[in-house]
C-alpha positions as CSV (number, residue, x, y, z in Angstrom):
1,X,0.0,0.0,0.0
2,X,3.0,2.1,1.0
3,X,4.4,1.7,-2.3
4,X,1.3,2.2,-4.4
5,X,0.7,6.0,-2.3
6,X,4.3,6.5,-3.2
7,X,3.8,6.5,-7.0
8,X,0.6,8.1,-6.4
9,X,2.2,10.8,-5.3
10,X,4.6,11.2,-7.1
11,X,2.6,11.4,-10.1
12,X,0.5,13.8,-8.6
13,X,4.0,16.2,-8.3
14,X,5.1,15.0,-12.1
15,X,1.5,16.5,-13.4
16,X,2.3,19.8,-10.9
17,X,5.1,20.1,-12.4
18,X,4.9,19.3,-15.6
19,X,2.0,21.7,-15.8
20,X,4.6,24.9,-14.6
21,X,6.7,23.8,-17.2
22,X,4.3,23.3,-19.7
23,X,3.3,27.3,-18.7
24,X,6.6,29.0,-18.5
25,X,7.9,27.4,-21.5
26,X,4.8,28.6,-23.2
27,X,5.1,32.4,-21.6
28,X,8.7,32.1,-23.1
29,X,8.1,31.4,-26.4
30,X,4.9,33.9,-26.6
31,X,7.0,36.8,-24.9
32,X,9.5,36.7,-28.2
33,X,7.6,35.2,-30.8
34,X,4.6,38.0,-30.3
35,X,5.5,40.1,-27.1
36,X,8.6,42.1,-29.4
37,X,6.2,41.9,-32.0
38,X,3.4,44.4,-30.0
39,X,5.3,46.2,-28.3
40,X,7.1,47.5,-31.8
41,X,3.8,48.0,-33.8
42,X,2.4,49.8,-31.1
43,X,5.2,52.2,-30.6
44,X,4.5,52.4,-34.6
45,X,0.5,52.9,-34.2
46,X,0.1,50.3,-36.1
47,X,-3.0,48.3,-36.7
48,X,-4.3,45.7,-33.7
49,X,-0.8,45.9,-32.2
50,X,-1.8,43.5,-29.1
51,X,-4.2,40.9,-31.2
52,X,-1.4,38.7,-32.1
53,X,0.2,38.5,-28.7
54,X,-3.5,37.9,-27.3
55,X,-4.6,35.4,-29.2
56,X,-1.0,33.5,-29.6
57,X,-0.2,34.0,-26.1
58,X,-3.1,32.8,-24.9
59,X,-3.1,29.4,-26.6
60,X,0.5,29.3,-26.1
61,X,0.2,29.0,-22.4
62,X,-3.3,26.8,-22.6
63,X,-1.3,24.2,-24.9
64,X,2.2,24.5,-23.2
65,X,0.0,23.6,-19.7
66,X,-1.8,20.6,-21.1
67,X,1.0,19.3,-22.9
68,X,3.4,19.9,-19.9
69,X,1.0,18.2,-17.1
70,X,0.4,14.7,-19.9
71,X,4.0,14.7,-20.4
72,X,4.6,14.9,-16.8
73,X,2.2,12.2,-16.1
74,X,3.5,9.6,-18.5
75,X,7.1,11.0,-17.6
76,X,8.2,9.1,-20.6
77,X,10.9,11.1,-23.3
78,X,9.1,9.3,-26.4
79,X,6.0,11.6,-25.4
80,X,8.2,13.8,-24.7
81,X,9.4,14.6,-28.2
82,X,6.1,14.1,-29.7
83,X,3.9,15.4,-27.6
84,X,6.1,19.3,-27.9
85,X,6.4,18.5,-31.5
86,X,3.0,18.7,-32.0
87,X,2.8,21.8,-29.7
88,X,5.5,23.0,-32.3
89,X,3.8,22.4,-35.1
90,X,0.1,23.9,-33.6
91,X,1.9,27.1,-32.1
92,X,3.7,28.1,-35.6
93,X,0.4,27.0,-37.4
94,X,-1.1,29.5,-35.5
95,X,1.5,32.2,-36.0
96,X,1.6,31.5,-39.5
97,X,-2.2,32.6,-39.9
98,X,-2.5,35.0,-37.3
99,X,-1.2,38.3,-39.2
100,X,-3.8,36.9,-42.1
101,X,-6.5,35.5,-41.7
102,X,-6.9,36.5,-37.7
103,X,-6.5,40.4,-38.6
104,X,-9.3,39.8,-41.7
105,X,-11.8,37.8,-38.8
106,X,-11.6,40.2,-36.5
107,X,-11.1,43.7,-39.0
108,X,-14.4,42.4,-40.0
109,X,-15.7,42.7,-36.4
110,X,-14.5,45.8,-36.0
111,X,-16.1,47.2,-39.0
112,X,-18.8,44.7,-40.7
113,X,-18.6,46.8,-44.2
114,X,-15.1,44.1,-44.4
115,X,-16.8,40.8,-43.0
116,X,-16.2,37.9,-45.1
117,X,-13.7,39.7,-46.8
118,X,-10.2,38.6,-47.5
119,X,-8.6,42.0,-46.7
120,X,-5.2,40.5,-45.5
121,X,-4.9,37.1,-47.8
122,X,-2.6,34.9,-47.2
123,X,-0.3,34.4,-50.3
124,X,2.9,32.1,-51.2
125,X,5.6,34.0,-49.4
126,X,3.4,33.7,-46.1
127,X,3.0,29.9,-47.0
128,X,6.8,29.9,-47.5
129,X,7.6,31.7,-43.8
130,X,5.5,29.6,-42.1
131,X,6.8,26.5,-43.3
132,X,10.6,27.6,-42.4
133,X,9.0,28.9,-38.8
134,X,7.7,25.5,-38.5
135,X,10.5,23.8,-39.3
136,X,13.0,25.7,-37.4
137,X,11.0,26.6,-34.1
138,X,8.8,23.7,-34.2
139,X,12.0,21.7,-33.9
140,X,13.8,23.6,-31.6
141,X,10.4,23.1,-29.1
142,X,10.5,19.1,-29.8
143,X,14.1,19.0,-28.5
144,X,13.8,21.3,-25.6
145,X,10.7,19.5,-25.1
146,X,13.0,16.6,-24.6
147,X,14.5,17.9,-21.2
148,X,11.0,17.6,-19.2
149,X,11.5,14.4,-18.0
150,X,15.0,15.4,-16.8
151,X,13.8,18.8,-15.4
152,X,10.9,16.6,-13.3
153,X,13.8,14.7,-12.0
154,X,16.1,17.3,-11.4
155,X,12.8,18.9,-9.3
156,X,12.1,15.8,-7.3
157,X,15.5,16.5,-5.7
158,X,15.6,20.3,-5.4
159,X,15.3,21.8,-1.9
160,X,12.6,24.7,-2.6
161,X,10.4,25.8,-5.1
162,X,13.0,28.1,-6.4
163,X,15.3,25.6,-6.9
164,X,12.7,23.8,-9.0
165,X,11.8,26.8,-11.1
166,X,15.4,27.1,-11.6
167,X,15.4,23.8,-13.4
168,X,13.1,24.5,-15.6
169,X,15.8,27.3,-17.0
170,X,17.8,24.3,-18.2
171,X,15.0,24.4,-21.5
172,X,13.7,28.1,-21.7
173,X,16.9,29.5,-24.2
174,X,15.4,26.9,-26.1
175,X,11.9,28.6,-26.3
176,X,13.0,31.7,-26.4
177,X,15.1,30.7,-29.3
178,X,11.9,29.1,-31.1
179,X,10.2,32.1,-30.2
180,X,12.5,35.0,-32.0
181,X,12.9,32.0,-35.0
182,X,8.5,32.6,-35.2
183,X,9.0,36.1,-34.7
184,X,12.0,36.5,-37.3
185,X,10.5,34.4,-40.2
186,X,6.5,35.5,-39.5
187,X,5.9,39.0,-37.9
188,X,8.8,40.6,-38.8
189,X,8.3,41.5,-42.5
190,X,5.0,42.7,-41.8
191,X,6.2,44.9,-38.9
192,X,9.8,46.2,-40.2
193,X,8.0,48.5,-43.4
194,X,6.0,50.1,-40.2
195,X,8.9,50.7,-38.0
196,X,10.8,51.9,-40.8
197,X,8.0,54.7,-41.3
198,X,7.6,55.8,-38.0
199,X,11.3,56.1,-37.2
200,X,11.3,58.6,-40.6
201,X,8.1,60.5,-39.2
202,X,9.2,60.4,-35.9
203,X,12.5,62.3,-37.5
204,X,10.7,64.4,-39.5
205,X,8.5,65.8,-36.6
206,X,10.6,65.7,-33.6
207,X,13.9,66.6,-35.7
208,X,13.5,70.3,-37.7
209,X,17.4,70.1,-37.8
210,X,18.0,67.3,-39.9
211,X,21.2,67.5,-42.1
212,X,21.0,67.3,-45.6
213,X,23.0,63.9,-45.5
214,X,20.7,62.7,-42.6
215,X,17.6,63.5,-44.9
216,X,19.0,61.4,-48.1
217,X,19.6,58.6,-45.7
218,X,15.9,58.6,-44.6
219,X,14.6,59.2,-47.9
220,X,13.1,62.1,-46.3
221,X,12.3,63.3,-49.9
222,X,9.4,60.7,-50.1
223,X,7.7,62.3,-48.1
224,X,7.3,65.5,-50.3
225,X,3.7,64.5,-51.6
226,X,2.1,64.1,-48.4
227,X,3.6,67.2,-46.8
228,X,0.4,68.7,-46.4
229,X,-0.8,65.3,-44.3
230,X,1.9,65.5,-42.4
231,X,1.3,64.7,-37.9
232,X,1.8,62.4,-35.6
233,X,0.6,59.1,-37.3
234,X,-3.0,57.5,-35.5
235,X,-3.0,54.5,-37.8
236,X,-0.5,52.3,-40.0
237,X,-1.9,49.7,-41.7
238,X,-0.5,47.2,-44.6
239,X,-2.3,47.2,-47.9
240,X,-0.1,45.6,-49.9
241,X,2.7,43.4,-50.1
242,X,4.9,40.9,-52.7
243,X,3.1,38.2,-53.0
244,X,6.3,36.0,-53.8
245,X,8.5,37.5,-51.4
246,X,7.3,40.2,-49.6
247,X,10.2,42.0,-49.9
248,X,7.9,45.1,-50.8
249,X,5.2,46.4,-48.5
250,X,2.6,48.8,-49.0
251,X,1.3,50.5,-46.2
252,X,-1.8,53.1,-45.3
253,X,-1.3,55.6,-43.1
254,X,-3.7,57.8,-41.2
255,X,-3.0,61.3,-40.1
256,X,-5.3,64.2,-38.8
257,X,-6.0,65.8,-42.0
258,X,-6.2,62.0,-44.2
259,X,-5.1,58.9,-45.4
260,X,-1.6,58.5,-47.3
261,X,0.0,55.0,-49.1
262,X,3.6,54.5,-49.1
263,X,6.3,51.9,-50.3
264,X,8.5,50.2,-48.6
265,X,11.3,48.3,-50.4
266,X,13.5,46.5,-48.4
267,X,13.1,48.5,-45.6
268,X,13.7,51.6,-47.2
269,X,10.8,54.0,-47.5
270,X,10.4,54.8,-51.3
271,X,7.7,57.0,-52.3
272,X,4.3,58.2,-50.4
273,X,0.9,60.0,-52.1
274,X,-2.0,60.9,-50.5
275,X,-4.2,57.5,-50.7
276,X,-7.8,58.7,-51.6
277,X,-7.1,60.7,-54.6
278,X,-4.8,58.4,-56.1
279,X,-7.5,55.6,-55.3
280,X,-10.1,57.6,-56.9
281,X,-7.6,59.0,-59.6
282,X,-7.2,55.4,-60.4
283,X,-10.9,54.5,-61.0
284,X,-11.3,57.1,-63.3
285,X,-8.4,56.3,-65.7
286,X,-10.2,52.5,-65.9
287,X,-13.7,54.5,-65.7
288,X,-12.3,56.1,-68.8
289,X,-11.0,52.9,-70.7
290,X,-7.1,54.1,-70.5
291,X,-6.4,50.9,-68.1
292,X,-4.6,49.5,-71.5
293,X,-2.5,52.4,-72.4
294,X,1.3,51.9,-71.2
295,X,2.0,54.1,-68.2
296,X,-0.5,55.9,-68.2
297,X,-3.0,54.3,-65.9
298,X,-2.3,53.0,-62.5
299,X,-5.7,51.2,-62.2
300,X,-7.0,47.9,-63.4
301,X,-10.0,45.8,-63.5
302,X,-11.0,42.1,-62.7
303,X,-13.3,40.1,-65.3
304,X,-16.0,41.0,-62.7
305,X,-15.3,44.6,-62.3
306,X,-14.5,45.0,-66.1
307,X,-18.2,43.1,-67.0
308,X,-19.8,45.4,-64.4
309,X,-18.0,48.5,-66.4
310,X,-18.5,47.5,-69.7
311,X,-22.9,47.5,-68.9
312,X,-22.5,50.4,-66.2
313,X,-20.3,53.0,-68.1
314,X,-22.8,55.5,-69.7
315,X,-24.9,55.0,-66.6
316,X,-22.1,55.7,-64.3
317,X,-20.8,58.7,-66.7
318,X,-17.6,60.3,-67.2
319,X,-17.4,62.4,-63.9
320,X,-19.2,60.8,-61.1
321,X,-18.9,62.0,-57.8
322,X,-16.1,59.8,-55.9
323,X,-15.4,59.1,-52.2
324,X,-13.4,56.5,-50.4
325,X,-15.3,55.6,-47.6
326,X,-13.0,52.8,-45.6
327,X,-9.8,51.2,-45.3
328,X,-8.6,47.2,-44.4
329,X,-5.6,46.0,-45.2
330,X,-5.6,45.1,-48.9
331,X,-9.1,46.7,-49.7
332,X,-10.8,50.2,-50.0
333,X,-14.1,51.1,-50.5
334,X,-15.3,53.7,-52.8
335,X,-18.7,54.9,-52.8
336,X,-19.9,56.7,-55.9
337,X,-23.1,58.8,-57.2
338,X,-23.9,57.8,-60.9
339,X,-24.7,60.8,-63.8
340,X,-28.4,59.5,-62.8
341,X,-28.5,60.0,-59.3
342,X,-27.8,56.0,-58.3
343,X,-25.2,55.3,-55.3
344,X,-22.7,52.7,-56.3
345,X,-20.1,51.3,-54.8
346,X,-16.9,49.7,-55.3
347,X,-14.1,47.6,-53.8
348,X,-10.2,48.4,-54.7
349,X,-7.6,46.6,-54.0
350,X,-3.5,46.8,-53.8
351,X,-1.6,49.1,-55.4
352,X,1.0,49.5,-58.2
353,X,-1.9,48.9,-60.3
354,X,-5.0,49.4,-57.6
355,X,-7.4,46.7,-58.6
356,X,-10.9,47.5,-59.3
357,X,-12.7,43.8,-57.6
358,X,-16.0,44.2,-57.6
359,X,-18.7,47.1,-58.3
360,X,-22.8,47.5,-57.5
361,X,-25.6,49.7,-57.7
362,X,-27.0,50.5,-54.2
363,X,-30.6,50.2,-56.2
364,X,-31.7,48.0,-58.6
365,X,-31.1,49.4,-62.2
């Protein structure tokens, strides 16, 4: 009986501490792979700065905990290295998704005009990150999740609680390491092209003094169109970005007195305009059927949009009264008043050519 309370007990402190484990290793890993993350797009205004660290932190924990206390109670290194492998795999998963598909969810929440819309897809260079993230942090967390069996019996024989928290130190660099690989492969190209902006306007602003080699540096000079916009920034947003490689991000940017677009190429800010007229610059030209001339239209059409035109066009008229009414990520809305009175509307997306996606009457024709 003696014996039989014994491994009762024991298992009992395996699954207490397995389950610590399980939670700072998760805090770890969250802390690097999303905490860096939030802190710099906030300091940048950018867009949902704390949804990432949230929602990733939150499952972090919740899945480092109930893999931590199973592990502890079958205190067995085969489950061990599959059972963090799979808490790997579901925690880069998850970060692979999150700046996509989690910011078009819950965009849409915030503003149903975008529900159900794919305002930040998820293209091949995302598929690409992700898979590397996986592949690098989600095996860095299998090995380190190797060393729980050792840190329970390291614990058994520590003198105080401290001294079993301190053996759980043995596998955090290992985390945190998984944690800035997530960070570095995912986040980071999203978040750079809005660092890169604020650290120019935060120049501009805050700096009157700037040398003239200082300016070149920043590209100060792009920011000539928008000079008029120009104050502390409320909102940055992305709206574009290389679909291959995402080495080129396009961002919107909202100031007191409106909304601006720049580039970002390589972490270089390249050029900025104001965004609504150049959105609604850019529906005329295809409005007007110059989408086909070479250079000199920086709009086009989808088979939808172009069917919708092609019916629409005298209706619509030459001049129609234009006015973007909304930004998400990848997609603007235009509102319009047709040479007969009737309200459409319209969705644009990217830029570099803006893409006119879909169009509508408000009213039956």
């Amino acid at each position: 009986m003696d014996r039989t309370d014994d491994l009762r007990r024991q298992q009992r402190f395996n699954r207490r501490i397995g389950l610590s484990f399980g939670l700072l290793m998760g805090l770890c890993y969250a802390s690097v792979a999303w905490g860096v993350d939030a802190l710099r797009l906030y300091q940048s205004a950018g867009f949902l700065p704390w949804l990432k660290l949230a929602v990733g932190g939150s499952c972090a924990l919740l899945l480092g905990g109930l893999a931590g206390l199973l592990i502890g109670h079958l205190d067995h290194s085969g489950a061990s290295l599959i059972g963090w492998g799979l808490v790997g795999l579901a925690w880069n998963t998850l970060a692979g998704h999150l700046p996509y598909e989690g910011f078009s969810f819950v965009g849409g929440l915030l503003d149903p005009r975008f529900q159900g819309l794919d305002t930040f897809p998820y293209v091949a260079a995302s598929s690409a990150r992700q898979t590397m993230s996986t592949l690098l942090a989600g095996g860095l967390v299998a090995l380190a999740g190797l060393l729980q069996p050792f840190v329970l019996e390291q614990s058994r024989g520590a003198p105080s609680r401290l001294g079993q928290v301190l053996t759980f130190m043995l596998a955090a660099p290992a985390f945190l390491l998984a944690g800035y690989c997530t960070d570095d492969w995912v986040n980071r190209p999203l978040r750079e092209p809005q660092v890169a902006i604020a650290e120019v306007l935060n120049a501009v602003l805050h700096t009157p003094e700037l040398s003239r080699q200082e300016r070149l540096d920043l590209h100060v000079g792009s920011l000539n169109a928008i000079a008029g916009l120009l104050s502390e920034p409320q909102l940055s947003m992305v709206s574009d970005y290389d679909p291959d490689y995402m080495t080129s991000v396009g961002l919107d940017i909202r100031f007191e007195q409106g909304w601006a677009r720049c580039l970002v190429i390589a972490k270089q800010l390249t050029f900025c305009e104001p965004s609504d007229p150049s959105l609604t610059e850019s529906f005329r030209c295809v409005l007007a059927g110059d989408s086909d001339d070479s250079g000199g239209c920086d709009g086009e059409a989808s088979p939808a949009a172009a069917a919708w035109l092609s019916q629409a066009r005298s209706r619509v008229g030459p001049q129609p009264a234009l006015e973007i009414t909304g930004h998400m990520g990848t997609i603007a809305l235009l509102e319009g008043l047709a040479a007969d009175g009737t309200p459409f509307e319209c969705r644009l997306q990217g830029m570099m050519p803006v893409t006119i996606g879909t169009c509508a009457f408000e009213t039956a024709p």
